[in-house]
Each structure stands twice: as C-alpha cells, then as structure tokens.
N, C-alpha and C positions, 0 to 999 in steps of 0.2 A: 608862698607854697600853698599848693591848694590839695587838697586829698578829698577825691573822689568816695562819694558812697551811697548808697543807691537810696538813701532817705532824700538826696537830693533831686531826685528825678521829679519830684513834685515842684520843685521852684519853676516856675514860668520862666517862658523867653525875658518877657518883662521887666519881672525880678531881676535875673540874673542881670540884663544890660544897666540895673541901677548899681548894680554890685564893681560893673566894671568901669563905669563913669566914678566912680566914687576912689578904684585902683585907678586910675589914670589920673586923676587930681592931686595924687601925692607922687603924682612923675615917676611912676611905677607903670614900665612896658612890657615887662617878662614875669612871665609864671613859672614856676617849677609844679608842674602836672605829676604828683606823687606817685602813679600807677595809671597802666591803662587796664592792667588786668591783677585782680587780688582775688587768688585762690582759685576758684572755677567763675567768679564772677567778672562779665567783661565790658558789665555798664553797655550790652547793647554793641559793642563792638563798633566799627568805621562809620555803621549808620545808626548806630544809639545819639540816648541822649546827652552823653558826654565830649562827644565828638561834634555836637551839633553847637554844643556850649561855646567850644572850642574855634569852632568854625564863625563865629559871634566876634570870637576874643581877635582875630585875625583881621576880619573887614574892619576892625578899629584900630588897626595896626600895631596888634600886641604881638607879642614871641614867646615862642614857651620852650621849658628845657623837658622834654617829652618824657616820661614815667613809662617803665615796661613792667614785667611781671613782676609782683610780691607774693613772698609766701607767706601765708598767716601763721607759719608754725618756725619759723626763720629763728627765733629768741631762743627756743625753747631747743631744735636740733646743731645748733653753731656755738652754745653755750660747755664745750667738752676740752679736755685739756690734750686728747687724742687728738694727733697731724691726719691720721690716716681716716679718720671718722669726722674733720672738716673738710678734706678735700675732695672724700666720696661725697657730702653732702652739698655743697659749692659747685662741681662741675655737673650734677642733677638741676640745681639750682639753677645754675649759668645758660642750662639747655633751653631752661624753660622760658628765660629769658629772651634768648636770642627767636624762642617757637613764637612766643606775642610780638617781637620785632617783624618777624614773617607774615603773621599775620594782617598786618596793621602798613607793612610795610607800600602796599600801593596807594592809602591814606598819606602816608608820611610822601610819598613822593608826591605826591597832587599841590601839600600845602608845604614844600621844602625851605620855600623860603621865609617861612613864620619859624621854622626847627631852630634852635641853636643849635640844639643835639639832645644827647639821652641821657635818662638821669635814671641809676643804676639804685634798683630801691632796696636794697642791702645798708643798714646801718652799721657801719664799723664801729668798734669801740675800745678802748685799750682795754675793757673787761674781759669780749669775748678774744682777744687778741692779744692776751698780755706777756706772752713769751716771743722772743727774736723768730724765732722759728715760726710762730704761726704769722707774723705780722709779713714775715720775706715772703713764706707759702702764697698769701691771699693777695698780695703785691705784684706776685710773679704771674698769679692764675689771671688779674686785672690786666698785665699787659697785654697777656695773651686777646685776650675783650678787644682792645683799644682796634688792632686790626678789621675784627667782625665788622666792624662799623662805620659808614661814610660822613658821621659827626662827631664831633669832641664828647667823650661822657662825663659823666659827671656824681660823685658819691658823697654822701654827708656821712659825718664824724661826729660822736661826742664824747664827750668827756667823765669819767669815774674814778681820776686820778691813782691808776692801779698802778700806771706806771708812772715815772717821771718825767716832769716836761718837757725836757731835750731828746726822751727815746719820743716821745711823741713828733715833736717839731722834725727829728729826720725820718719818720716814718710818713709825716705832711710831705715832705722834700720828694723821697723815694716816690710816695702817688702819683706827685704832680710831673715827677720827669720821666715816668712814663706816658704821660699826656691825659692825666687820671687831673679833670677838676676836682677840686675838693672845699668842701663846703662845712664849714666847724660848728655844730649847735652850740649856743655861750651860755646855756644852761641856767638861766635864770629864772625861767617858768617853774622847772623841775625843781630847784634848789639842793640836788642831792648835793653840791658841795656849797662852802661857806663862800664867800664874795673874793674874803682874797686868795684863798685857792684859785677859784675862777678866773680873777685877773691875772694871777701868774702863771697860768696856762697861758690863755688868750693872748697876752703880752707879746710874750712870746713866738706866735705862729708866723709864720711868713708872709708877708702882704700880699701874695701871689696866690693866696688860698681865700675864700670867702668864708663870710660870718651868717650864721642864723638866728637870729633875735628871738628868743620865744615871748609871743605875746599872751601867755596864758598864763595863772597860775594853777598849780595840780596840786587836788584835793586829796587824792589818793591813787597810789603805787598799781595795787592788786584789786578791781580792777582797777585802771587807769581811766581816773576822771579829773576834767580839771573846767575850771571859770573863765570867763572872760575878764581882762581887766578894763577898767573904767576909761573912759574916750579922756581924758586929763592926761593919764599915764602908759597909756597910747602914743599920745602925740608926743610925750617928751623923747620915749623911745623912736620913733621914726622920725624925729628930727636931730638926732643925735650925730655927730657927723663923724665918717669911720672915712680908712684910707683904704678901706675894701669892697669889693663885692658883698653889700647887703641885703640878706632876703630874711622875709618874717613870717614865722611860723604861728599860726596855721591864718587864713585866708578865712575859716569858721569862724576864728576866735578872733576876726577884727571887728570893731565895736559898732561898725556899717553895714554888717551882714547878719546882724541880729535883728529874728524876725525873717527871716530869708533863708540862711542856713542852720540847720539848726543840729544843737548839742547831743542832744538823745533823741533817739526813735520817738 
C-alpha cells in the first residue's frame, strides 16, 4: 500500500523507479494507491506528480487498486452511536467519492488496464460499527457503491475486538457478497490487541478476504507515529506464506524506501 503525501513530491523520477525495482523483486505487481484525493489536496490531480509516479508503475507493468477521496476528519465524524448521524455523514462522504472518481475519471480510462478497480479509503472497524444495525446500514449503503462503478472496489477492516469474531467473519461474508473486496489489517504494527487475540480473529476470516501485514511499529496512538522495522524482520514477514491475498502496509515504512520516502516533514 502506498499513501500518497505531498512531502513526496520531492523524490525524483530516479528515486522513485529504485523504489519500484526494489517492489518488483519481492514479486510484488499491485499497489494499493491509498487516495488520489485527501481533503482539498489532489497531489496535482491527472497531471501532478502522483499520477506521473503512477504512470512509471504501469510502463513496468505494475496494477494498482486506485484510491479515491479521503476525509481527514472521517475517525473523528463516524465515531457516533447515532444510525441517523452515520448515514448523513456516509452518503456526504460517498458523494465526494464518487466527485474524485469524476474527476479522474478520463485518467482512469486512458490507463484501464493497469486498474484492478477502486479502493474505497473508508476504514471500517467493528469500533466504529459495533452494533448489527450500523454494520447492515454501512453494508447496505456499500452495495449501493458496487453499481457506480465499472471495477471491483475494494475496503480494509480492522480489528478492536469490540465485537466477537464470528459477528465479524459474517459481517467479512455480507461485504464480499456484495462484491465489496475486503482487505483485514492483522494488526501487528499497532498492537492494540495481544497476539492471541489477533490470531483468533485472523484465523478465523474467510480465505476469500485479504490480509494486510503492517510493517511498522507505532510509537504513539495521539498523534500517531510509528518506526520502521529492521530489513531481518521485514523479510521474515514477506516471506511468510498466507493462503490469501497479501498486501503490506505502508510502502514508507519498507526498509528500501528509506532515504526516499520519508517519515516526517
């Protein structure tokens, strides 16, 4: 996964194609492009330098699952136990979504066949979704999505343990068969839960759903900062063999891109 931020407009063409020689050596062809737009910033838009990055990744015959609108204030307004005050703020959300699709949209036809499809930068979590009700709500408003769209989307999950692991696994189930990829963070970087909590989720989830390996460890919650881990315990984790869809978070924090991408302003 790679997340876009405009400290990176400084890395050279250069750079960047060492960054992607370096993804492609660990048989890594697909990116998950976190956002193309975050907040009122649009990195430049179709002909910025995020696009151009992109356009890089492509003549080297990479794919990417394309990132749309993020709200920087998404944690803070979805965090409510009100149905009626997620779904006003969700279908605002959804708009503005589908408004950077629009945008972007004669880009994405140009390079269609680099797209796998779209990746919906909404984090679910059973925290902010931890009653039946909100989880069917936000289920129901995603199918509606699935149609807007002429590719598969695609949304990541993680895990707070608020609820229990089987409303989870069929709340995984209900996404995917609306044609909702779903993408589980294994919460390792974080550590907000203990190891075998983590595995008795994970265990758990449907092979039909994908994993996200965080490669980082977090320093701190409020704000959120966190390290890279050491190229030793890197490579144990990317060679570790799953029977799923594996992507690793974040593309900053892998130990080839230090020096290149960087942690803070």
């Amino acid at each position: 996964m790679y997340q876009p931020l405009n400290r990176d407009q400084t890395v050279t063409m250069s750079q960047w194609q060492t960054v992607l020689a370096q993804i492609q050596q660990q048989r890594i062809n697909a990116l998950i492009i976190q956002w193309a737009q975050y907040g009122t910033e649009t990195f430049g838009g179709t002909e910025g330098w995020l696009a151009k990055r992109l356009e890089s990744w492509f003549i080297q015959g990479g794919t990417v699952w394309f990132g749309l609108y993020s709200d920087p204030d998404y944690f803070r307004q979805i965090h409510t136990q009100s149905l009626q005050q997620q779904i006003t703020y969700l279908h605002h959300y959804f708009s503005q979504i589908e408004y950077t699709y629009t945008q972007w949209k004669p880009w994405i036809k140009r390079h269609s066949a680099s797209i796998q499809g779209f990746y919906l930068p909404l984090e679910l979590s059973d925290y902010d979704y931890s009653t039946q009700q909100q989880r069917q709500q936000i289920t129901q408003l995603l199918a509606k999505q699935v149609s807007k769209y002429d590719k598969p989307l695609m949304i990541s999950l993680y895990l707070s343990a608020t609820i229990d692991a089987n409303a989870v696994v069929e709340w995984v189930e209900q996404l995917t068969a609306i044609g909702i990829k779903v993408i589980v963070q294994d919460g390792s970087g974080t550590q907000a839960l203990t190891n075998k909590v983590r595995q008795q989720y994970l265990s758990l989830l449907p092979s039909n759903s994908g994993i996200i390996k965080e490669i980082f460890k977090q320093s701190s919650a409020k704000p959120f900062t966190a390290n890279r881990i050491n190229k030793m315990n890197y490579q144990i984790i990317t060679r570790q063999m799953n029977n799923r869809d594996t992507y690793y978070f974040s593309l900053r924090y892998a130990p080839f891109s230090q020096g290149i991408l960087k942690l803070i302003d």
